[in-house]
C-alpha positions in Angstrom: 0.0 0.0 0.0 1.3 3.8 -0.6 -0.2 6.9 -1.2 1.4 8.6 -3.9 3.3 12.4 -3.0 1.1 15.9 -4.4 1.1 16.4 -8.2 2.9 12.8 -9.2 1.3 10.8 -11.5 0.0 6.9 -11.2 2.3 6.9 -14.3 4.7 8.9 -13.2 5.0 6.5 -9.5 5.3 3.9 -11.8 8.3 4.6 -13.5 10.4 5.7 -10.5 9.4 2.0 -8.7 10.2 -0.2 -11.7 14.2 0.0 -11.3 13.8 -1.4 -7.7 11.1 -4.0 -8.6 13.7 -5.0 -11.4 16.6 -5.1 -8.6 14.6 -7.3 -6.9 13.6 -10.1 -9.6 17.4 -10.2 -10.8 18.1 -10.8 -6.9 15.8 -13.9 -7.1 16.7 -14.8 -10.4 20.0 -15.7 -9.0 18.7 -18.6 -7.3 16.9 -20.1 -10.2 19.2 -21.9 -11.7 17.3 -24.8 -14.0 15.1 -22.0 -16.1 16.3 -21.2 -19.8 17.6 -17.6 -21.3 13.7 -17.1 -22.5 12.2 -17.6 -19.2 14.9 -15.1 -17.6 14.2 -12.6 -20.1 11.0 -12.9 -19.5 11.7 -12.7 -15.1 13.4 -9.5 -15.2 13.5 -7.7 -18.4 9.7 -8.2 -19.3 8.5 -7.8 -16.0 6.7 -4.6 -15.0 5.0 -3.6 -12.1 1.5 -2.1 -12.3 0.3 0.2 -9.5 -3.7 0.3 -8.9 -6.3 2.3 -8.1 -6.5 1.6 -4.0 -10.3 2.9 -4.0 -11.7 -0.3 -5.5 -9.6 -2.3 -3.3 -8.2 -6.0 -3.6 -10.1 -8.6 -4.4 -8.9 -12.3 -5.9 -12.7 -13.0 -5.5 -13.7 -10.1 -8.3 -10.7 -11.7 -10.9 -12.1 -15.3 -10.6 -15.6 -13.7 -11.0 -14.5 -12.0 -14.0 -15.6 -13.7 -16.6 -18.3 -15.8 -15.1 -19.7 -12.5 -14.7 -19.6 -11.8 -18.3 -21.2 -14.7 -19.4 -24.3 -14.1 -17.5 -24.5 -10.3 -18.3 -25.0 -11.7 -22.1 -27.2 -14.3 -20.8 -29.2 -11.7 -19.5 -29.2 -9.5 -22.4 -30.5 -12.5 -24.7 -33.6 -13.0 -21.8 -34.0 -9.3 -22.1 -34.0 -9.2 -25.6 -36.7 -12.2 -25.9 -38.9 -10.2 -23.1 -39.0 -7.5 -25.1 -39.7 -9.3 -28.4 -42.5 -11.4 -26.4 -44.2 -8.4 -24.9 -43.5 -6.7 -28.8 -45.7 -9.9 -30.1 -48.6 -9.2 -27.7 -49.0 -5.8 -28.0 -49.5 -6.5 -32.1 -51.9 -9.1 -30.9 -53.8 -6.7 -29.0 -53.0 -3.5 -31.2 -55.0 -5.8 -33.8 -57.6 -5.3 -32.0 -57.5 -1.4 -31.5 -57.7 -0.9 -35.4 -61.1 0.9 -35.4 -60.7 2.7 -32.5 -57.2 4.3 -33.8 -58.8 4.7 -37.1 -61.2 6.7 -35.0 -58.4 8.8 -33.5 -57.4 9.6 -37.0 -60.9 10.4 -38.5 -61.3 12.8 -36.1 -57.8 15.1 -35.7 -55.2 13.4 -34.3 -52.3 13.6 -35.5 -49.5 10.9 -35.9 -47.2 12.3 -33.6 -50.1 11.9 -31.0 -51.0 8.5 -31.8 -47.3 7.8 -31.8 -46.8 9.5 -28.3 -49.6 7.8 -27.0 -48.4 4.2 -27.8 -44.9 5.7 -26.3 -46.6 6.1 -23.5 -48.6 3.5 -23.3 -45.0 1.2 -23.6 -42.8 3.4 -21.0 -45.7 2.8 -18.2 -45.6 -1.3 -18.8 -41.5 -1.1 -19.1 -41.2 1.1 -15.8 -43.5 -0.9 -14.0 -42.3 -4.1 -14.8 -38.6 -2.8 -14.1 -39.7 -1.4 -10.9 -41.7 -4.1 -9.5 -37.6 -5.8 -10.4 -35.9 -3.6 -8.8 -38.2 -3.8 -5.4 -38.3 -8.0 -5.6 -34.1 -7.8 -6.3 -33.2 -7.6 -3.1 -35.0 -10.6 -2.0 -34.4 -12.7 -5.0 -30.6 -11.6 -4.5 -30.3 -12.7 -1.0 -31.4 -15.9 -1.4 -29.3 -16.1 -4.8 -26.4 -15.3 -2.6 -27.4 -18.0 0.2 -27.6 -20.8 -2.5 -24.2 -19.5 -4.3 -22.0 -19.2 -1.5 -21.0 -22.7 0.7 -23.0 -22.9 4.0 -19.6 -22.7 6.7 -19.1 -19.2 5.2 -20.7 -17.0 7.7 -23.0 -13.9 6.3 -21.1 -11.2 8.1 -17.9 -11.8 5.9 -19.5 -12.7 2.8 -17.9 -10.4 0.2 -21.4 -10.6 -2.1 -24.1 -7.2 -1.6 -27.5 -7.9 -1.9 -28.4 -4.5 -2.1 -28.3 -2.5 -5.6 -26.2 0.7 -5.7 -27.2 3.8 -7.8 -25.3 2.1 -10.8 -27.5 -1.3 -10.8 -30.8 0.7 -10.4 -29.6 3.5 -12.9 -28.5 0.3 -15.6 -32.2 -1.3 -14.6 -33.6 2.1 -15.3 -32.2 2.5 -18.5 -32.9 -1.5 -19.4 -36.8 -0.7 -19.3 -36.9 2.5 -21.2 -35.2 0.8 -23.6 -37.1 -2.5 -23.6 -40.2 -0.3 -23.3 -38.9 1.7 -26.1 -38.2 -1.7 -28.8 -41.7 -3.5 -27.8 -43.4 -0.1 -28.6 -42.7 0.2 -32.0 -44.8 -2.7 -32.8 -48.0 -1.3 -32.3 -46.6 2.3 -34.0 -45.6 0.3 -37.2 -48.8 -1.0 -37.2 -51.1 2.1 -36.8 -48.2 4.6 -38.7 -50.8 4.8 -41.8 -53.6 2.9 -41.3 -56.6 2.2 -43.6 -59.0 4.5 -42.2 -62.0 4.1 -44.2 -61.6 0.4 -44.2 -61.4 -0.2 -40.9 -64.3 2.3 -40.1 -65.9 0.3 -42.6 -65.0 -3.0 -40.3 -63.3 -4.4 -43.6 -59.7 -4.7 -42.3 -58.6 -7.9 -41.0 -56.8 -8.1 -37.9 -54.7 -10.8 -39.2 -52.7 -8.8 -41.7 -50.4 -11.5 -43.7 -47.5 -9.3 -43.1 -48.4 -8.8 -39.4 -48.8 -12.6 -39.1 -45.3 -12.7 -40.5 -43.9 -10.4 -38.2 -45.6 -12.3 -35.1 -44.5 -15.7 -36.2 -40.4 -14.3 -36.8 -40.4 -12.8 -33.0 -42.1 -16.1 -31.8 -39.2 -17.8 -34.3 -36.5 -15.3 -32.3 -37.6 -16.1 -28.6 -37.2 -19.9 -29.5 -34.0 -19.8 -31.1 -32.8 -17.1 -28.5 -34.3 -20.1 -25.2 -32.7 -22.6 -27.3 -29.1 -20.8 -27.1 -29.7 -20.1 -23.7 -30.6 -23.7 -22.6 -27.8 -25.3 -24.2 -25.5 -22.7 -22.0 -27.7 -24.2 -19.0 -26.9 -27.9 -20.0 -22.7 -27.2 -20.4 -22.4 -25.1 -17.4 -24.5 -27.8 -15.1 -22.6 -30.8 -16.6 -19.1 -28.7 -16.0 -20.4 -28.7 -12.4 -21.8 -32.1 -12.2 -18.2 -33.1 -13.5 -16.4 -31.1 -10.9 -18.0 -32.7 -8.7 -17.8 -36.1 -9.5 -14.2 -36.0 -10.6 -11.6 -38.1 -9.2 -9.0 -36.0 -7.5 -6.7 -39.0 -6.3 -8.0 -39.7 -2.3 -10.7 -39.5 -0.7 -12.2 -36.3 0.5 -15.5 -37.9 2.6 -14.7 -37.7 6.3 -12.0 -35.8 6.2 -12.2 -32.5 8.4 -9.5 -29.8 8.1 -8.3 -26.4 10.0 -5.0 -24.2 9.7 -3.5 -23.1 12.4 -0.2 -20.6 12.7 1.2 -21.0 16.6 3.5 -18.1 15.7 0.4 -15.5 15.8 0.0 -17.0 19.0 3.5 -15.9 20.2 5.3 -18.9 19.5 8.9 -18.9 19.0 9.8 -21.0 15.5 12.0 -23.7 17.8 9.1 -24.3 19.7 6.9 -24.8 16.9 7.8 -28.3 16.3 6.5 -29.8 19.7 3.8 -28.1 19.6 2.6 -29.6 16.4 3.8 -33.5 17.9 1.5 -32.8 21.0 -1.6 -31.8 19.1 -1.2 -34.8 16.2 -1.2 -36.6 19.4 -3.4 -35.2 21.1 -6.2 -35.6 18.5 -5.3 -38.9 17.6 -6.7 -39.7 20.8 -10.1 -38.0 20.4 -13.0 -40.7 20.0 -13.9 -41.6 16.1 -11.1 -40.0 14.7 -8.9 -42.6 12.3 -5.4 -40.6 11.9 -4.8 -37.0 12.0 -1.9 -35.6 9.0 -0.6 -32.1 8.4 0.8 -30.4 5.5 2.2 -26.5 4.7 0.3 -26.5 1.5 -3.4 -26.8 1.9 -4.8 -29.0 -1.1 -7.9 -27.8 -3.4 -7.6 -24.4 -1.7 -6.3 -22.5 -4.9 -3.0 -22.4 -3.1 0.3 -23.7 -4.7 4.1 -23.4 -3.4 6.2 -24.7 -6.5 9.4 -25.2 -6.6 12.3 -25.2 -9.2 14.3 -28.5 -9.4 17.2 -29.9 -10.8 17.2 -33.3 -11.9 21.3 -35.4 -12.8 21.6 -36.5 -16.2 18.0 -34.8 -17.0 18.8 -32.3 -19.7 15.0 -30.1 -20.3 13.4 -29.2 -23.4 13.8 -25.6 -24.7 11.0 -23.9 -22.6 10.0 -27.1 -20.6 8.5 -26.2 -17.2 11.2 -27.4 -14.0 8.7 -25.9 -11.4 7.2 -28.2 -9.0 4.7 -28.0 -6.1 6.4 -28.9 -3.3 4.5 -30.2 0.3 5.9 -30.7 3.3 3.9 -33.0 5.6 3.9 -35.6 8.4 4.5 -39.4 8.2 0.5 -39.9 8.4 -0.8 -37.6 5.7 -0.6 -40.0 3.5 -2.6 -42.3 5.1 -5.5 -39.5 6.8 -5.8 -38.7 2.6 -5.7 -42.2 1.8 -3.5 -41.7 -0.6 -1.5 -45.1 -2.0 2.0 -45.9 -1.8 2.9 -47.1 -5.3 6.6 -48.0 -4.5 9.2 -47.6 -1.5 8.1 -46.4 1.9 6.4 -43.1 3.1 8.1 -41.1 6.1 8.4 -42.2 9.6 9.7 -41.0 13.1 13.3 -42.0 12.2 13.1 -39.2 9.7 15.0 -36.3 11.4 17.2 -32.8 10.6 20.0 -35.3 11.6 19.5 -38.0 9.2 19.5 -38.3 5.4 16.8 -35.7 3.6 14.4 -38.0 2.1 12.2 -37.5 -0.5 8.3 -38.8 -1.8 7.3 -38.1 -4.8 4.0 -38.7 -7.0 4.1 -41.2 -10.5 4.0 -38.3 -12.4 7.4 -36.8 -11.0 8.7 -40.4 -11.2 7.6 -41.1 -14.7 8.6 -37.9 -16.2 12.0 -38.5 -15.1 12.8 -41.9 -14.4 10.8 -43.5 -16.6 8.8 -46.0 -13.4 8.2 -45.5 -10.4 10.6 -48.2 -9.1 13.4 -46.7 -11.1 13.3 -43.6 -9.1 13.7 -45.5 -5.2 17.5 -44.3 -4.8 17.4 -41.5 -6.9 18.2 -37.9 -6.2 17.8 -34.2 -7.3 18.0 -30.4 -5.3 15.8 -27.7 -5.1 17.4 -24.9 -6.7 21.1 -24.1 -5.3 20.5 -26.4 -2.0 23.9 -28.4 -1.7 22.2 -31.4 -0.1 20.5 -33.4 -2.7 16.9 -35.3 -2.0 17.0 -38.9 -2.0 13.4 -40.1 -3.3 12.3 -43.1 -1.4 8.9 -43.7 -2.0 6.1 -42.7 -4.6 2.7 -42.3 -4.0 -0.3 -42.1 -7.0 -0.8 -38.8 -8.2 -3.4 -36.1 -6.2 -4.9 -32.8 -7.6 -3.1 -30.3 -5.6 -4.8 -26.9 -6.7 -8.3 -27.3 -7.8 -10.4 -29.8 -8.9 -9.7 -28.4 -12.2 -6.3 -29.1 -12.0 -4.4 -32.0 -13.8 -2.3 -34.7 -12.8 1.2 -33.0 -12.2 4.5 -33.8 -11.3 4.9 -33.1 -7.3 7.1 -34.3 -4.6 6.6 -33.9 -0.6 9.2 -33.5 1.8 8.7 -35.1 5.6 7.5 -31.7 7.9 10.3 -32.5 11.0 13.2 -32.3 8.8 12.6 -28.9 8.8 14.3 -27.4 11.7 11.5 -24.6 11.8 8.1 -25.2 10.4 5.3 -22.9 9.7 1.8 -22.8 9.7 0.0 -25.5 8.6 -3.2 -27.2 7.8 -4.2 -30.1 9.5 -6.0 -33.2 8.2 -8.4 -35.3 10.0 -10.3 -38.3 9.1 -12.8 -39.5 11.0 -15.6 -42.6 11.5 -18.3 -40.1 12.3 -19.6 -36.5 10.0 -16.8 -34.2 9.5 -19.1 -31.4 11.0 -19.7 -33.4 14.4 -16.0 -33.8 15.1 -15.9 -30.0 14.9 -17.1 -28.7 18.5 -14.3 -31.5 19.7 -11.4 -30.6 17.9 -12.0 -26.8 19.0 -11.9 -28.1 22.7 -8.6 -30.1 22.4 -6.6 -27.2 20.6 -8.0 -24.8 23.2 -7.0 -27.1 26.4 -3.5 -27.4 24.8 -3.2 -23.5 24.6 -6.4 -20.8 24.1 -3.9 -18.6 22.4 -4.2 -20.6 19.1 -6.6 -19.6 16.8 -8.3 -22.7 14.7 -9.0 -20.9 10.9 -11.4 -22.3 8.3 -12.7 -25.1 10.2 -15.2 -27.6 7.9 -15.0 -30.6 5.8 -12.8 -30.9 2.9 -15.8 -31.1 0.7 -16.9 -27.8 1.8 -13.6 -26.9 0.8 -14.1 -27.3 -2.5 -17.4 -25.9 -2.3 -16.2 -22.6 -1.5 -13.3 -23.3 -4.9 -17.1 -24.0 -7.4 -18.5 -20.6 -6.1 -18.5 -19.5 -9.9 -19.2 -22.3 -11.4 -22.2 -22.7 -9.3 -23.5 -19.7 -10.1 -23.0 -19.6 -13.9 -24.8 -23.1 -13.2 -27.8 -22.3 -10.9 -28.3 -18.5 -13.2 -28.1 -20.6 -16.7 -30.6 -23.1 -15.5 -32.7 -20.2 -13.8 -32.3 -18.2 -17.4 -33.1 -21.1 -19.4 -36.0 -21.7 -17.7 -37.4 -18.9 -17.6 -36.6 -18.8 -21.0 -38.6 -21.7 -22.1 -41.4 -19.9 -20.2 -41.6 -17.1 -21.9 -41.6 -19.3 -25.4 -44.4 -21.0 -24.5 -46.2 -17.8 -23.9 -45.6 -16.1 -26.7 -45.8 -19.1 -28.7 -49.4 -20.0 -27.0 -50.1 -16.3 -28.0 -49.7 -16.3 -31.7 -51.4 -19.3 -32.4 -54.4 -18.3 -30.2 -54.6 -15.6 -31.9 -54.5 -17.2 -35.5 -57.0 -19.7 -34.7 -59.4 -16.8 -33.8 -58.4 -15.0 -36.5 -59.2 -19.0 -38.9 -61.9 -19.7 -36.9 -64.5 -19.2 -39.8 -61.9 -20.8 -42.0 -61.7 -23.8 -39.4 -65.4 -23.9 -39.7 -65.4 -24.4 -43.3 -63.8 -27.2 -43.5 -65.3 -28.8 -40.6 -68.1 -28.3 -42.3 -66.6 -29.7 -45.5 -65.9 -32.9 -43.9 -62.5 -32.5 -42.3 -61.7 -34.5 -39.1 -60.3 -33.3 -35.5 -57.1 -34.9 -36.9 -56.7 -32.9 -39.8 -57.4 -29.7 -37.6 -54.8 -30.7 -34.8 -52.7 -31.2 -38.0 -53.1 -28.0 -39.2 -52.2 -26.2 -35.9 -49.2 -28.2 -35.4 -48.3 -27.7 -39.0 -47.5 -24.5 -38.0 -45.9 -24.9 -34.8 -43.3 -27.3 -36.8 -42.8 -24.8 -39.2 -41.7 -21.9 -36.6 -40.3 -24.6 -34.3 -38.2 -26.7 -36.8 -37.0 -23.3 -38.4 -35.7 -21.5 -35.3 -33.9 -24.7 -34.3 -32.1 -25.2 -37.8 -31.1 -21.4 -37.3 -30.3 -21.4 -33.7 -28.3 -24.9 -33.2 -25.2 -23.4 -35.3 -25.5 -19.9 -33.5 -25.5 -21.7 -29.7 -22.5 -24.2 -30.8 -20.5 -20.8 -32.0 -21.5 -18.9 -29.2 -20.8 -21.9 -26.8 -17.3 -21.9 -28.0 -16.4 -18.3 -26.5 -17.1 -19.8 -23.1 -15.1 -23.4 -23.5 -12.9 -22.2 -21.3 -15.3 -22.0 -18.5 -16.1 -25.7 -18.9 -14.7 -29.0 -17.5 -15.5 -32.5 -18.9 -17.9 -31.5 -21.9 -17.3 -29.9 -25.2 -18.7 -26.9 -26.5 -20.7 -28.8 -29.1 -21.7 -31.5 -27.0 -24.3 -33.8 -29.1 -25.6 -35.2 -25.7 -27.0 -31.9 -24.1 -27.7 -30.1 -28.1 -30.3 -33.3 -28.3 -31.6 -33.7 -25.1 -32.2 -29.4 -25.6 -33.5 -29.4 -28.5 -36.0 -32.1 -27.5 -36.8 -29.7 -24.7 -37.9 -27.1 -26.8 -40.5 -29.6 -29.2 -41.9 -30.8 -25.9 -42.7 -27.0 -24.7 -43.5 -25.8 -28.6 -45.9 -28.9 -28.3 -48.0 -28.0 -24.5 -47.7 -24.5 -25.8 -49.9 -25.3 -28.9 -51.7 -28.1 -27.1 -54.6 -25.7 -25.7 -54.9 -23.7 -28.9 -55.2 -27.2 -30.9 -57.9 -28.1 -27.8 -59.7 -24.9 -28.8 -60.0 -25.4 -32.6 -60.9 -29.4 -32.7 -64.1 -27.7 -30.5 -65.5 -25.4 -33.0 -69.2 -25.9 -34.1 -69.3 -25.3 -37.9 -72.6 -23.7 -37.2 -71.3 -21.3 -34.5 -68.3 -20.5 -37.0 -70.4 -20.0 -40.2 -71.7 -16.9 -38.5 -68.4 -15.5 -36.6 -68.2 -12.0 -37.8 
């Protein structure tokens, strides 16, 4: 942090701290040793330091959130977009029937600047209400977004999420409606721009206009393709999670309870440390249903990495080839308490001391990459950077996701916790026979009768762990689904609408042939005729546009492909079986006309 001296520039601050942050990377360069001339080029020379703007503060929560963010802002604008072409759709329904009486308007003076204003009007006070009655449900709807979002051990007074809409949000919202308001308005003023007065006085003017039936059938067309595109965003994003969550990260993470804990924010001296950390694996060993208790520097699936660069004899790297390794340092039972198995050689033990020989574990990865098998590597050593004392690997373990769920397998090698004269704060690992969650309250006690200085931090169940690591994904999840939903709702409606609407307008027509001899069948097939036609259409337009679109966000998904056939089918299916109930009560409505009834509608 530094507040910048009167009249000097962010630009000008920056320049005058770049030498020093240089300094300082070609002091740390120096113990790199294993990197090539591109990646030091690339360490000092291209590196630059960027000051920011302190007012909107630091955040790693806003950077992950990023792009999620993004992807549901253009979610939103497609749901917009097909609210607006919907509402546009059934104002021309109803504007059909306001023909005489705007014909009227005209007869008698007004002009079309009135008419037009009047429409305007008409729009702006449905946009504005609807857009309020948002704005005065949003904080409701966004509180409970927030509580299904965000993992149930985070406590509400430190969540970093606002239910409550600043001036910006409601001034966006504002603006949203006039200009929804604005598009769905100029349906009705196309339609009355210059209207056939003396017809329509007459009662000669059909409501259903061919080109205004064309125009209602291409927004119904529109709001299909647009649900369409928005579902098949709902079916990658909930597979992506679906996958997260089912995929196989190397141990097992049920039962498993974890904490960190620093004893040097307690006042502990670093030589005391050590002890310490022997008395409370001990100590919680003992505690009823627990199985074995591990700790490690390096939290796993916490977003949190320490790597390390190596330097393996007679292993001569590729031109650019990573040599930096995530390095753990953990006790003899952490491999156990993660149940993670010992592939070859031994794991640590108590004989494992600064005194003796530094031993080494690493994962199959490490050991394939540079020994070919895992047994080849027992015996074999390498440094880390310019330590003199080389690493004797004697053991290998399967391979563990270390980062994220997200992550791949990786090379990685773990280092026993004691040989470390001085350890540091760590996070510790217990499994137990009982719910992570009831083990909680007991684990809390023990630390606190070994010393109420020490403060337990991030106490839950592994799984929860990761929870709180899916927080975007399980919003773009939940959000899609909700979108695509409400999507498909707003289809059916409009959909429902238009053909409503042209069976009244057919109902003579209907009648006719009814009359003529024509079954039920052939007049269900006559409805749905048309709701294949705007159906089968949209979909043949809207597949392509959703795999393209799709593909900007592939980087946002885990397990699935952009174009995957499985959720493109099971979608599109989706969308026949609502274009179907949509036109189901409509079809209903003209297998029941009476031929009599309909010979004298109008």
């Amino acid at each position: 942090m530094a507040r910048l001296k009167p009249g000097i520039s962010v630009e000008q601050a920056e320049a005058g701290v770049t030498p020093l942050w240089k300094s300082v990377r070609a002091i740390e360069l120096q113990s790199i040793t294993s990197h090539n001339q591109r990646f030091r080029d690339w360490f000092v020379a291209k590196s630059y330091l960027t000051l920011l703007d302190a007012s909107r503060g630091f955040s790693p929560l806003r950077e992950n959130m990023r792009v999620p963010l993004l992807i549901l802002m253009g979610m939103v604008g497609l749901l917009t977009l097909m609210a607006t072409a919907n509402v546009g759709s059934l104002l021309l329904v109803r504007a059909a029937g306001r023909v005489r009486e705007m014909s009227v308007r005209y007869s008698l003076g007004a002009s079309r600047v009135r008419i037009i204003g009047q429409l305007l009007v008409e729009g702006l006070a449905l946009g504005l209400a609807g857009g309020a009655l948002g704005l005065a449900l949003s904080p409701l709807l966004t509180k409970a977004l927030i509580a299904l979002i965000t993992p149930t051990s985070a406590a509400e007074d430190i969540s970093p999420l606002s239910a409550s809409p600043d001036r910006s949000v409601v001034l966006f919202c504002f603006l949203v409606s006039v200009g929804a308001s604005v598009l769905f308005s100029l349906a009705p003023i196309v339609q009355f721009y210059r209207p056939k007065v003396t017809a329509a006085l007459k009662q000669q003017t059909g409501t259903g206009e061919v080109s205004h039936a064309r125009f209602r059938r291409i927004t119904v067309g529109v709001q299909i393709g647009l649900s369409l595109v928005l579902l098949v965003g709902a079916g990658l994003f909930s597979r992506t999670l679906r996958n997260l969550k089912s995929v196989d990260v190397g141990f097992v993470t049920d039962h498993l309870l974890t904490f960190q804990l620093d004893p040097r924010l307690a006042g502990y001296q670093p030589s005391a440390v050590t002890a310490l950390y022997k008395r409370l694996l001990e100590t919680f060993s003992t505690q009823p249903g627990v199985q074995s208790v591990g700790m490690t520097d390096d939290p796993v699936l916490a977003q949190s990495d320490s790597t390390f660069s190596i330097d393996v004899p007679g292993y001569q790297p590729q031109e650019g080839e990573r040599r930096s390794f995530e390095w753990e340092h953990v006790t003899p039972a952490y491999f156990a308490t993660l149940r993670l198995p010992l592939v070859a050689g031994r794991i640590f033990n108590e004989a494992d001391t600064p005194a003796t020989v530094k031993v080494v574990v690493v994962n199959e990865s490490f050991a394939r990459k540079f020994f070919g098998r895992p047994e080849q590597s027992l015996g074999k050593t390498f440094t880390i950077g310019k330590v003199d004392k080389p690493l004797s690997i004697v053991g290998v373990v399967k391979d563990a996701k270390h980062g994220s769920v997200h992550d791949l397998f990786l090379p990685m090698f773990y280092t026993p916790i004691f040989q470390d004269a001085e350890p540091g704060s760590v996070a510790v690992y217990i499994r137990t026979q009982q719910a992570p969650e009831q083990a909680a309250s007991a684990v809390r006690m023990a630390v606190a009768q070994i010393d109420s200085r020490l403060v337990v931090d991030t106490l839950q169940s592994l799984n929860a762990g990761i929870d709180t690591t899916l927080i975007s994904e399980r919003m773009l999840s939940f959000l899609a689904s909700s979108f695509g939903v409400v999507a498909a709702f707003i289809t059916a409606i409009g959909l429902y609408g238009v053909l409503a609407y042209s069976i009244t307008q057919r109902t003579r027509e209907i009648g006719v042939r009814m009359a003529l001899g024509a079954t039920r069948g052939a007049v269900v097939k006559l409805v749905l005729r048309e709701v294949l036609m705007i159906t089968g259409c949209s979909v043949v337009v809207a597949v392509p546009l959703s795999i393209a679109l799709s593909s900007f966000v592939k980087n946002q998904l885990f397990g699935v492909s952009y174009s995957d056939p499985k959720t493109l089918v099971f979608v599109v299916l989706t969308i026949g079986f609502v274009a179907l109930a949509a036109a189901s009560l409509p079809a209903r409505r003209a297998v029941r006309v009476q031929p009599i009834t309909a010979l004298r509608y109008e």
